[in-house]
KEKE-3310 file (N, C-alpha, C; in steps of 0.2 Angstrom, whole numbers, plus 5000, padded with zeros to 4 digits):
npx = (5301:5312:5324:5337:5351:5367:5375:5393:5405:5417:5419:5423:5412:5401:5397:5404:5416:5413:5401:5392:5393:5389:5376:5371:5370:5360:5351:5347:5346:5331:5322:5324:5314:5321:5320:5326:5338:5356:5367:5383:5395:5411:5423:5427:5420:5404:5387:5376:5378:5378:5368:5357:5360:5358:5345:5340:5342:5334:5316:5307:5313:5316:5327:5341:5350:5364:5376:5368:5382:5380:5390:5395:5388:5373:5357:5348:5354:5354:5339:5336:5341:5338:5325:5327:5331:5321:5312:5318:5316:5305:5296:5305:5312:5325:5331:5343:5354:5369:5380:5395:5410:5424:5435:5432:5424:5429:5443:5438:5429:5428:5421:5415:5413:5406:5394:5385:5373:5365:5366:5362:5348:5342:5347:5338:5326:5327:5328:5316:5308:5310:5308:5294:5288:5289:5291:5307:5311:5321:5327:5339:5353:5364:5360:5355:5342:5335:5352:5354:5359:5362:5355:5349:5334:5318:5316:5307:5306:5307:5303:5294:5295:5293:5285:5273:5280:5297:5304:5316:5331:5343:5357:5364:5376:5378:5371:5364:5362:5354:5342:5339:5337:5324:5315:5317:5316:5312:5319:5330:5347:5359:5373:5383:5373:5367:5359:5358:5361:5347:5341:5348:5347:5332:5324:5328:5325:5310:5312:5314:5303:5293:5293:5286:5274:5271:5273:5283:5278:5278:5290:5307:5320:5334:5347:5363:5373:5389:5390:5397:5394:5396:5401:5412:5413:5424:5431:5422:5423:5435:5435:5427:5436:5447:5440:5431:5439:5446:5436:5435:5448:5452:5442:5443:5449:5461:5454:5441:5431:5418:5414:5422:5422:5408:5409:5416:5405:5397:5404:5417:5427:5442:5448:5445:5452:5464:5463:5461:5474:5486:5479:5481:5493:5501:5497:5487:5484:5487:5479:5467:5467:5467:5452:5441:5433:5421:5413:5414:5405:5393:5390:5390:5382:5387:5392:5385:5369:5357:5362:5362:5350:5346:5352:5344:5333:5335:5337:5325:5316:5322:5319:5321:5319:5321:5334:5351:5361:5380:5389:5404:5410:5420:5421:5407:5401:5400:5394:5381:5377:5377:5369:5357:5357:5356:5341:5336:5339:5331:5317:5320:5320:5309:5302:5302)
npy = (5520:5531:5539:5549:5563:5564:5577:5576:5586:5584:5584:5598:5609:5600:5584:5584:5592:5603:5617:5614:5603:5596:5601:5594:5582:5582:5585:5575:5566:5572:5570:5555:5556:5556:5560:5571:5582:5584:5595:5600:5606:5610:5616:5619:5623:5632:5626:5633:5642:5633:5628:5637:5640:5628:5627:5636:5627:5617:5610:5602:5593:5592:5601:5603:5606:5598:5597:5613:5622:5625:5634:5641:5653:5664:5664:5670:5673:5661:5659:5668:5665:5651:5656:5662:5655:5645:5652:5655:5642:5640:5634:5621:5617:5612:5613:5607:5605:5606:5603:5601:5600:5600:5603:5612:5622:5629:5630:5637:5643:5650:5649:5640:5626:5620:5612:5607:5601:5610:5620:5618:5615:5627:5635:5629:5634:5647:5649:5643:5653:5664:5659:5660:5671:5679:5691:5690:5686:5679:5673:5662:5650:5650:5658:5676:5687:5703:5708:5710:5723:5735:5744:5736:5731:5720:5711:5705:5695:5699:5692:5682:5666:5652:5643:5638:5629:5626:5611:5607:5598:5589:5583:5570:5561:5554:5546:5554:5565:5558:5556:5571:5576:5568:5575:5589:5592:5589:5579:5566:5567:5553:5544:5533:5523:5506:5493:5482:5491:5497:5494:5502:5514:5520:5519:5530:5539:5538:5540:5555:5559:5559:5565:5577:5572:5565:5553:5544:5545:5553:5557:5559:5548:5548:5539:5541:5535:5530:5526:5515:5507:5491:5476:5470:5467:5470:5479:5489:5495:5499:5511:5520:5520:5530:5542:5536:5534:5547:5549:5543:5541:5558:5566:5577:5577:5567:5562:5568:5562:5558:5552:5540:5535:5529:5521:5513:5509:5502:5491:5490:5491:5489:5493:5504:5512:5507:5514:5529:5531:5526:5536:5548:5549:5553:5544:5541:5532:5518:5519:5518:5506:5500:5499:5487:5478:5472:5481:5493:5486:5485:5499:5506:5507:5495:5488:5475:5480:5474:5467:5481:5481:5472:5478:5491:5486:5482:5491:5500:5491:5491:5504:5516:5531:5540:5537:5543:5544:5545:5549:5544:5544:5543:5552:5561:5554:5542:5547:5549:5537:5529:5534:5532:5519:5515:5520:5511:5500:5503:5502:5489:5483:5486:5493:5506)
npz = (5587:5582:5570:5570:5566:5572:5571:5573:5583:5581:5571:5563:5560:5559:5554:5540:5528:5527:5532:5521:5515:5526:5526:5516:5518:5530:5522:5515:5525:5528:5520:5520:5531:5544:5560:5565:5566:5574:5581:5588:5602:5608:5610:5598:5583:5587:5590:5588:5577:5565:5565:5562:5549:5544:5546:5536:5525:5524:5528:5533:5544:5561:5572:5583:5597:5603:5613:5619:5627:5646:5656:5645:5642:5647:5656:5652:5638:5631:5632:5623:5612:5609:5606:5594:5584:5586:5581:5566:5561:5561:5569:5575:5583:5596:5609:5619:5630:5640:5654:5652:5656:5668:5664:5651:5656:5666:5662:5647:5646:5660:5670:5686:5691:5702:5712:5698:5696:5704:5697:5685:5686:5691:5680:5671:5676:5674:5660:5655:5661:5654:5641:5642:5643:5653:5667:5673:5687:5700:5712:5716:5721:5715:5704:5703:5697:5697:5698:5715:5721:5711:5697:5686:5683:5684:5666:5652:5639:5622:5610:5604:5606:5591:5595:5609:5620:5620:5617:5628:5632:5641:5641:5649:5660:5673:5687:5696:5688:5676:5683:5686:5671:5669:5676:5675:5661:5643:5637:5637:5632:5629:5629:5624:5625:5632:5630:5639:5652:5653:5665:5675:5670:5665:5680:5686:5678:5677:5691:5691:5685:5690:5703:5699:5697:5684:5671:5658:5648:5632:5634:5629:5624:5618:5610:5606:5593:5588:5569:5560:5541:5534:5528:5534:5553:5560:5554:5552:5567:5570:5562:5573:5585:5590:5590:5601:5609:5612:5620:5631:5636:5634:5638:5648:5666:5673:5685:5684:5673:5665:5653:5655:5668:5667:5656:5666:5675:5668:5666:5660:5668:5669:5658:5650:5662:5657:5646:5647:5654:5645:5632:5640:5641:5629:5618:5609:5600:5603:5615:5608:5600:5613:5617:5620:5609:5610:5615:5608:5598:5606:5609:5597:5582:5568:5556:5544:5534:5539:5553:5561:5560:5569:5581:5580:5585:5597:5604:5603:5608:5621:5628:5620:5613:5603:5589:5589:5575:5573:5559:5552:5539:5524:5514:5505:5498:5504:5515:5512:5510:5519:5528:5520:5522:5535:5536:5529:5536:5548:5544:5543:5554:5560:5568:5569)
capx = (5308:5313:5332:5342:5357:5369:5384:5398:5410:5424:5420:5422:5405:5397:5403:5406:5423:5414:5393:5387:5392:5384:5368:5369:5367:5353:5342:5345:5342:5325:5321:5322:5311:5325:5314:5331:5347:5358:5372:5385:5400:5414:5430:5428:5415:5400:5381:5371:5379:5378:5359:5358:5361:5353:5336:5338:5343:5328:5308:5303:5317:5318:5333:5342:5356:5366:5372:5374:5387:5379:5395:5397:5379:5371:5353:5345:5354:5350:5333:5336:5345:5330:5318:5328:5332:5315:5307:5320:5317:5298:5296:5308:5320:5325:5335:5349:5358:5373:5385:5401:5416:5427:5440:5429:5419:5436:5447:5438:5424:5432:5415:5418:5411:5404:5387:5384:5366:5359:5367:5357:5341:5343:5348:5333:5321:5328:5325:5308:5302:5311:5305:5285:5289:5287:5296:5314:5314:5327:5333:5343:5360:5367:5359:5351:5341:5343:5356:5350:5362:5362:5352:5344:5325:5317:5315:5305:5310:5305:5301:5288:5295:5285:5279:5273:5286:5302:5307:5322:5334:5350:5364:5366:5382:5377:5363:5359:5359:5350:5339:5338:5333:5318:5313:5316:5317:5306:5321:5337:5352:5364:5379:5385:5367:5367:5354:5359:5360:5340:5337:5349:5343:5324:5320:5332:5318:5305:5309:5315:5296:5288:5294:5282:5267:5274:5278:5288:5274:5279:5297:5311:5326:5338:5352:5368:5378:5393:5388:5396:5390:5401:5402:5417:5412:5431:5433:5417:5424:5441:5431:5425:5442:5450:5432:5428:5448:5444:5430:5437:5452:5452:5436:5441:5454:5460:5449:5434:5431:5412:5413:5426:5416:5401:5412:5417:5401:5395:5409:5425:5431:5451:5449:5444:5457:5468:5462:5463:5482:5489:5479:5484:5502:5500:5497:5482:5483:5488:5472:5463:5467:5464:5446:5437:5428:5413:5412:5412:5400:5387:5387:5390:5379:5393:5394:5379:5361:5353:5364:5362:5342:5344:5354:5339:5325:5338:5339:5320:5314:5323:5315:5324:5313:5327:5342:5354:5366:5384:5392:5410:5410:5429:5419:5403:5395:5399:5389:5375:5376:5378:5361:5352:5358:5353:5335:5336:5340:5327:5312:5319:5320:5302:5301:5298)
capy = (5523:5538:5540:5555:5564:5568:5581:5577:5592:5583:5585:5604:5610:5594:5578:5587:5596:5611:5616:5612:5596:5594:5602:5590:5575:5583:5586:5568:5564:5574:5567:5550:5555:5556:5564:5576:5582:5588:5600:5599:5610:5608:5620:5622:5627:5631:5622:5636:5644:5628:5624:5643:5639:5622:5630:5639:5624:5614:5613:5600:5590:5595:5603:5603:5605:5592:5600:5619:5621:5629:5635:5645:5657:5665:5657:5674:5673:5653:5658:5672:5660:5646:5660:5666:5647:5644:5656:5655:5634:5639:5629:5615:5617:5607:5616:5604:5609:5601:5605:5599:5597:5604:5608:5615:5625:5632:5633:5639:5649:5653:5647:5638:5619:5618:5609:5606:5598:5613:5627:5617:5617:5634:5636:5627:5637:5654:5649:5641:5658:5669:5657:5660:5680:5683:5696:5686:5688:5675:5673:5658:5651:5653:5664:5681:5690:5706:5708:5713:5729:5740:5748:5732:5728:5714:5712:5701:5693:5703:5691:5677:5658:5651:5639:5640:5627:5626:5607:5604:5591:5588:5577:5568:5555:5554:5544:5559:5571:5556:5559:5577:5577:5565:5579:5594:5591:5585:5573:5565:5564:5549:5544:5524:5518:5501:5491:5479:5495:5501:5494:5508:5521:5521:5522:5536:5544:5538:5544:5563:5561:5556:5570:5580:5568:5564:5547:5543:5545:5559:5559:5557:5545:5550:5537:5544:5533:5531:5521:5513:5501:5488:5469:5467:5472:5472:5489:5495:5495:5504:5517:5521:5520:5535:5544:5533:5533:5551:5552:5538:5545:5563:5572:5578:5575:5560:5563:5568:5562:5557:5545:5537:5533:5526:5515:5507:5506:5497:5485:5491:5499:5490:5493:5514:5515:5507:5518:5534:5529:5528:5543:5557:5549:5556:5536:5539:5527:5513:5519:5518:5500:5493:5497:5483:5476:5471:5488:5498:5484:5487:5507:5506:5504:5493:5480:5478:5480:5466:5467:5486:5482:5469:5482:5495:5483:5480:5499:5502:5488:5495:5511:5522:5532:5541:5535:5546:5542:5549:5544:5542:5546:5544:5556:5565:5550:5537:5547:5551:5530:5528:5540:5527:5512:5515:5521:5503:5498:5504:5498:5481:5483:5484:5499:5515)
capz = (5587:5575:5567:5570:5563:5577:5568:5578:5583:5579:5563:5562:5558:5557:5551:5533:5530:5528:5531:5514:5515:5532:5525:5512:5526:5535:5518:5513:5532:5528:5515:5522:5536:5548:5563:5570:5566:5579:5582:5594:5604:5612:5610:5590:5583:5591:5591:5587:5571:5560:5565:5559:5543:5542:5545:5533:5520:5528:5528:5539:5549:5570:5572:5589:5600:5609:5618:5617:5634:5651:5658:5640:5640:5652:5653:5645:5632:5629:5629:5617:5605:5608:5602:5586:5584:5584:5575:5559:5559:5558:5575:5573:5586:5601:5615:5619:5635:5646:5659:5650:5661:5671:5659:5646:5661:5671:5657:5642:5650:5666:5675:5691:5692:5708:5710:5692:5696:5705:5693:5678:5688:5691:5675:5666:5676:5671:5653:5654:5663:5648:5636:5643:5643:5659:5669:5674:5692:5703:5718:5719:5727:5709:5698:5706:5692:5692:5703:5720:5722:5705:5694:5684:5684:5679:5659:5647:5633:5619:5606:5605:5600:5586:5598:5617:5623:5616:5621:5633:5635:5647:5642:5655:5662:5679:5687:5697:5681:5672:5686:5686:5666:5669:5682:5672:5654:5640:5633:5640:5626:5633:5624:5625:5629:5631:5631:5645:5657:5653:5672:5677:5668:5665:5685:5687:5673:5680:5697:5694:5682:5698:5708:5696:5695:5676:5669:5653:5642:5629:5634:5625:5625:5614:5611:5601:5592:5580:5563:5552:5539:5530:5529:5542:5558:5565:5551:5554:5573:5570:5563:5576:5587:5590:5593:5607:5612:5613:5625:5639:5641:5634:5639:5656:5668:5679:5692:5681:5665:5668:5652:5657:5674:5665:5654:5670:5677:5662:5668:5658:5672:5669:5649:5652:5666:5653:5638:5649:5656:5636:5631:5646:5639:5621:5617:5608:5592:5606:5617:5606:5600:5620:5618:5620:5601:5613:5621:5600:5596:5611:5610:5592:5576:5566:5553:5539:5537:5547:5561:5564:5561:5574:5585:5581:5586:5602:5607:5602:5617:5628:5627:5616:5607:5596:5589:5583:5572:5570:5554:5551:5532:5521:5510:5507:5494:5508:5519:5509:5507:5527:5531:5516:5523:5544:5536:5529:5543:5554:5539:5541:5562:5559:5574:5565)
cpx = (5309:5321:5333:5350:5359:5376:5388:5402:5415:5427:5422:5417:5401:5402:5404:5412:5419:5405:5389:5389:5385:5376:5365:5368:5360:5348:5342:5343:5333:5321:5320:5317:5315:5321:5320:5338:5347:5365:5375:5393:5405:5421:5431:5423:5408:5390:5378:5370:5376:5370:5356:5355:5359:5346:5335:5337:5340:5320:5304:5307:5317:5325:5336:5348:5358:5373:5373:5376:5384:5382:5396:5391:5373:5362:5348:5347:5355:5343:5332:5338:5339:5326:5319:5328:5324:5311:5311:5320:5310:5295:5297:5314:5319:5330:5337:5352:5363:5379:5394:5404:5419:5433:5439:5428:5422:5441:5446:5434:5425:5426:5417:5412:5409:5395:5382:5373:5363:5359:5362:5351:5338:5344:5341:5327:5320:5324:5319:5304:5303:5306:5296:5286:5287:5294:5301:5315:5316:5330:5337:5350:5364:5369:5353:5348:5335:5345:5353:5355:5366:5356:5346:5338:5326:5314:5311:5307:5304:5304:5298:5293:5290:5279:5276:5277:5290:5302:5316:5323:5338:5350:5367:5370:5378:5371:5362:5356:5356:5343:5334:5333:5329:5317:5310:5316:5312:5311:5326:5342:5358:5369:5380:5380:5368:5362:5352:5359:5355:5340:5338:5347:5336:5321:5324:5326:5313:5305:5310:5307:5293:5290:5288:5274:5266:5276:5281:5286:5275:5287:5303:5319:5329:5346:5358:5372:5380:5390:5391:5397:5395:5399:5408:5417:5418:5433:5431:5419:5429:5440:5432:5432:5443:5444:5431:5433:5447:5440:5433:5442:5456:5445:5436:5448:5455:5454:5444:5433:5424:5412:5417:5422:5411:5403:5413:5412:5396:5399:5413:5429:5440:5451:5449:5448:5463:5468:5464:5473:5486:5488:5483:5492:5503:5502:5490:5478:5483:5481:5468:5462:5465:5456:5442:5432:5421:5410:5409:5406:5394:5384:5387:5385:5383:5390:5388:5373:5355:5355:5363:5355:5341:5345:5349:5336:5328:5334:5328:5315:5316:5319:5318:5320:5316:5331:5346:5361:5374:5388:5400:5412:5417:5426:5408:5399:5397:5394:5384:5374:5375:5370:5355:5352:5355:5344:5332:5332:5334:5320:5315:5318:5313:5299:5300:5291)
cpy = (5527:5538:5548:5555:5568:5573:5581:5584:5589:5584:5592:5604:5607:5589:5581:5590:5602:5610:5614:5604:5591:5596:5597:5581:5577:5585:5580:5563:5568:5569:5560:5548:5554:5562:5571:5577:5587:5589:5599:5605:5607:5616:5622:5625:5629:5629:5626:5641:5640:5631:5632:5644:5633:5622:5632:5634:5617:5613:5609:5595:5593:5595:5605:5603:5601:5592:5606:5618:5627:5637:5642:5651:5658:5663:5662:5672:5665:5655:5665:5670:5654:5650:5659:5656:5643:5644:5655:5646:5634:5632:5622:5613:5615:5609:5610:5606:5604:5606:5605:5598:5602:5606:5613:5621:5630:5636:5637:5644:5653:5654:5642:5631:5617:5616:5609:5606:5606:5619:5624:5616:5624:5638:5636:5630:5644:5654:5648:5648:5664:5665:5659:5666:5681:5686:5690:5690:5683:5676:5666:5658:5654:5658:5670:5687:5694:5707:5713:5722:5735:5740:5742:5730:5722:5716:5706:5702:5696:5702:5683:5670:5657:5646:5640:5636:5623:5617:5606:5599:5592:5582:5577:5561:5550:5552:5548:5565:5568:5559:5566:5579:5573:5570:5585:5595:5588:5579:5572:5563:5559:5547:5536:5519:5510:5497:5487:5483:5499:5501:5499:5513:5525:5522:5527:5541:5545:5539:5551:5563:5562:5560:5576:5579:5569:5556:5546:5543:5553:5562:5555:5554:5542:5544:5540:5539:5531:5526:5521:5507:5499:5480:5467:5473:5472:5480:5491:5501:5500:5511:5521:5522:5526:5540:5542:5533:5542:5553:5547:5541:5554:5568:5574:5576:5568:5558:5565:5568:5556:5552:5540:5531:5529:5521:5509:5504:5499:5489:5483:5494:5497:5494:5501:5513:5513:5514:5525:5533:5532:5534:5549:5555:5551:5548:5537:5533:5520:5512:5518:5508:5495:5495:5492:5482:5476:5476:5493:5494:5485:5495:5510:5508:5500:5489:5481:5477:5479:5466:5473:5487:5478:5474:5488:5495:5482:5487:5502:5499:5489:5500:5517:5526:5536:5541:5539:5545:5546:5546:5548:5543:5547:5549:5557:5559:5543:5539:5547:5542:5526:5529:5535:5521:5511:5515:5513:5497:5497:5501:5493:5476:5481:5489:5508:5518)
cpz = (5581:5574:5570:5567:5569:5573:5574:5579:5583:5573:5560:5560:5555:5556:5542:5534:5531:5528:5525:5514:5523:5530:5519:5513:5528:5528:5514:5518:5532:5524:5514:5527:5544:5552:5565:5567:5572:5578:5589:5594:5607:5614:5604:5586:5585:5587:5585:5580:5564:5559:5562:5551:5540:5540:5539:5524:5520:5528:5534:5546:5556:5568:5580:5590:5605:5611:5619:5627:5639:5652:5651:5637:5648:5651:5648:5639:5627:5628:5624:5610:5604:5605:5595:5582:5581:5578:5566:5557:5558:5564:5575:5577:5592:5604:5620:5625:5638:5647:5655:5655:5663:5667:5654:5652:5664:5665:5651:5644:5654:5670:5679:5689:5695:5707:5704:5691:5700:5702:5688:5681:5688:5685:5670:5668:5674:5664:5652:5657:5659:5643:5636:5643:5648:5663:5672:5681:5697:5705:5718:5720:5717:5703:5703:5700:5695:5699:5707:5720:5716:5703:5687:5686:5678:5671:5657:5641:5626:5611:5606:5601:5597:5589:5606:5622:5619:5620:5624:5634:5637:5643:5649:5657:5668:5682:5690:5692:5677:5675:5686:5676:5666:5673:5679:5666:5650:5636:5638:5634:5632:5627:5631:5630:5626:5633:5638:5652:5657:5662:5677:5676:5668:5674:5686:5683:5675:5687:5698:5688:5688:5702:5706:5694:5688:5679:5663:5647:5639:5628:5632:5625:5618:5614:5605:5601:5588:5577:5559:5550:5534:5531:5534:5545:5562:5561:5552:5561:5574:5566:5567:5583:5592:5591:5600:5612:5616:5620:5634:5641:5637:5637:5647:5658:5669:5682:5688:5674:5666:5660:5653:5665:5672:5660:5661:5675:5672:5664:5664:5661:5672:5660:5651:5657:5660:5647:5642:5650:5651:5634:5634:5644:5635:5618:5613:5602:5597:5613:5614:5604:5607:5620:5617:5612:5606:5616:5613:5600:5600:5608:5603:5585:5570:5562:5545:5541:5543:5551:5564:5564:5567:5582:5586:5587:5595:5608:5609:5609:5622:5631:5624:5611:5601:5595:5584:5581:5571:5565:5554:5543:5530:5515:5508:5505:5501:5515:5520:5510:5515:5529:5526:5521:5531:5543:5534:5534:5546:5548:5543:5550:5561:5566:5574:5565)
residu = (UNK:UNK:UNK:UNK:UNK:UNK:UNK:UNK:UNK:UNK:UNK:UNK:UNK:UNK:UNK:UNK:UNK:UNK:UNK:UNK:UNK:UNK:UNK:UNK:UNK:UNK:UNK:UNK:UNK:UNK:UNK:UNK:UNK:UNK:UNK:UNK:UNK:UNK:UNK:UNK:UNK:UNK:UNK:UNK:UNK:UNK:UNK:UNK:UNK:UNK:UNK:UNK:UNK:UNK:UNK:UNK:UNK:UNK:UNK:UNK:UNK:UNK:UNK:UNK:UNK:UNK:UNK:UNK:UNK:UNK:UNK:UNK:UNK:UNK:UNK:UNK:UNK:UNK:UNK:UNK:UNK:UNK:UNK:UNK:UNK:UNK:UNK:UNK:UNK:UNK:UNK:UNK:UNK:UNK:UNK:UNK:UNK:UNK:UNK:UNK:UNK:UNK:UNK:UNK:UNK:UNK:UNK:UNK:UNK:UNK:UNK:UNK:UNK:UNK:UNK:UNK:UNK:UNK:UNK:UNK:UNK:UNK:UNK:UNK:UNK:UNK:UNK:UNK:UNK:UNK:UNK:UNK:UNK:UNK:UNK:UNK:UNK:UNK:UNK:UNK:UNK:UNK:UNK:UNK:UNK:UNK:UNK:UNK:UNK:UNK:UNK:UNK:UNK:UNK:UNK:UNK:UNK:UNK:UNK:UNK:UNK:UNK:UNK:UNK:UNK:UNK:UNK:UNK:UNK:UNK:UNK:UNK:UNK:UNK:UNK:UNK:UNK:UNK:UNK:UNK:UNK:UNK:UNK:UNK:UNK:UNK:UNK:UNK:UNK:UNK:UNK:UNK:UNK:UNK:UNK:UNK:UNK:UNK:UNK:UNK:UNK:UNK:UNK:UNK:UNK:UNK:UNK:UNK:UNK:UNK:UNK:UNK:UNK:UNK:UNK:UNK:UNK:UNK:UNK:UNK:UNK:UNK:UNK:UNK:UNK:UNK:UNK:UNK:UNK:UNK:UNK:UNK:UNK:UNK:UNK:UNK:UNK:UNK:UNK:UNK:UNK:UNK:UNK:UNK:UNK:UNK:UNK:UNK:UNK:UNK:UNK:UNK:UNK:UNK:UNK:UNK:UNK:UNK:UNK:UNK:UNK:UNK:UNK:UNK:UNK:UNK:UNK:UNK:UNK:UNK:UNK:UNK:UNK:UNK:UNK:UNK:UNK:UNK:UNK:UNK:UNK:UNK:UNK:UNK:UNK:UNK:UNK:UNK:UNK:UNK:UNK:UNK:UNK:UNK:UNK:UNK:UNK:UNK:UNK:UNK:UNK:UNK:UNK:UNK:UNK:UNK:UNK:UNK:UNK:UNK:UNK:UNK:UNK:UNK:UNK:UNK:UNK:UNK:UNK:UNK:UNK:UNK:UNK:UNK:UNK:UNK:UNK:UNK:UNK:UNK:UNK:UNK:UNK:UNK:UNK:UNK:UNK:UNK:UNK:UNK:UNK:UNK:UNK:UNK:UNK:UNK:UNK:UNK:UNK:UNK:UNK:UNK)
# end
């Protein structure tokens, strides 16, 4: 199993106040041997700028997006930005994709929501057949390239990645979307893997592999999750709070808020209906409090060394084969001291 560095987008432009702090994470994550950092979006700043500017303050780290947002790029010009992306990382870059939500989808984009799974299918084939440079021509229900009734022809993509396949991942909530990224993808990014629900997830992998006579050898399972390291693991936990308060009952509505869902398939489904309830009330300081300690310390990396190497060694059995870290840092030398302490860590797991 390999480390990563996930930059949260909570953080504006990473977990650093500003990009140079973040790029001084990711080349002390290098320099550990940290196999990936990854960039993420939401509604503030976006994915693919940062990772921009990392490549350039970088030499050998994988650099990737988790996740740049469907809904927000049409799939040319995703594989126009995988090219450029590529080519300025010296082929180092890891094409990140997911659907986000319906709020993000509707409201910020003003892309419609409807059949999520068969638009990112469709989605990931447009790009893989820009990314090979071949002429972009598509009839499907979703996307029609080039529109049947005007004056476009089909085009090729009109600059060579530095490599022949860019890798693809799906963040993926939903056991059919896990599904669909063992099918179409070369990785799956999951968020609040837990060990105890592998049984769920890994044949979900293994059967959209198996749709393509593929099994799991070569592909990538990417767990994301917050870190931090201290001697009491009740503060390490409160950390992490208001983050995780965040995603139960802010990312999405009522009626769809896909980690809320997956919370309660894990089996906190009163605690997540509680934590959503508070939240959508502007209660977020008091939802954030009803999360369950058992629920941060599962999906977590919390507390000191040993216990987070035990929690590695956990993740690594399962079958995680990257675990990316997002640090919580009160300032830049505690995060510099967070990215030492996980690589520790994962030495002392004995799984590297």
């Amino acid at each position: 199993m390999r480390l990563g560095l996930n930059l949260r987008y909570l953080g504006n432009l990473g977990a650093g106040a500003d990009p140079r702090t973040s790029a001084r994470y990711v080349q002390e994550a290098e320099r550990l041997d940290y196999a990936v950092a990854w960039t993420a979006e939401a509604f503030s700043s976006d994915a693919v700028s940062l990772l921009g500017y990392l490549a350039a303050q970088t030499s050998r780290i994988e650099l990737g997006t988790a996740a740049m947002q469907i809904p927000a790029r049409s799939p040319a010009m995703t594989a126009m930005t995988a090219t450029t992306l590529d080519i300025l990382s010296e082929g180092r870059f890891r094409l990140g994709l997911g659907v986000s939500g319906p709020q993000v989808a509707e409201g910020w984009h003003g892309a419609r929501f409807d059949r999520p799974l068969a638009r990112t299918r469709e989605y990931v084939d447009i790009v893989r057949m820009a990314l090979r440079r071949e002429d972009v021509v598509y009839d499907g229900t979703h996307y029609r390239l080039p529109l049947p009734d005007g004056p476009g022809k089909p085009l090729r993509l009109g600059t060579r990645p530095r490599r022949k396949d860019v890798p693809v991942y799906l963040a993926a909530v939903g056991p059919r979307n896990v599904e669909l990224a063992g099918e179409i993808a070369d990785g799956w990014l999951s968020v609040f893997f837990q060990p105890e629900t592998v049984a769920e997830h890994l044949p979900l992998l293994r059967a959209g592999r198996a749709r393509t006579g593929r099994d799991l050898t070569g592909f990538d399972v990417v767990s994301s999750m917050p870190a931090v390291v201290g001697d009491d693991v009740a503060d390490c936990a409160d950390r992490v709070r208001m983050y995780t308060a965040h995603y139960l009952g802010g990312m999405g509505s009522r009626k769809e808020n896909f980690y809320n869902r997956l919370a309660a398939r894990m089996g906190y489904a009163d605690a997540a209906r509680c934590v959503q309830e508070l939240y959508l009330k502007g209660r977020p300081r008091e939802a954030a409090a009803a999360i369950p300690r058992q629920f941060l310390e599962r999906t977590c990396l919390l507390g000191p060394v040993e216990r987070i190497a035990d929690t590695l060694r956990e993740h690594a059995e399962a079958g995680v084969t990257t675990l990316s870290a997002m640090i919580f840092p009160v300032d830049a030398e505690d995060g510099l001291r967070t990215l030492r302490a996980l690589a520790d860590a994962l030495g002392k797991a004995g799984v590297g």
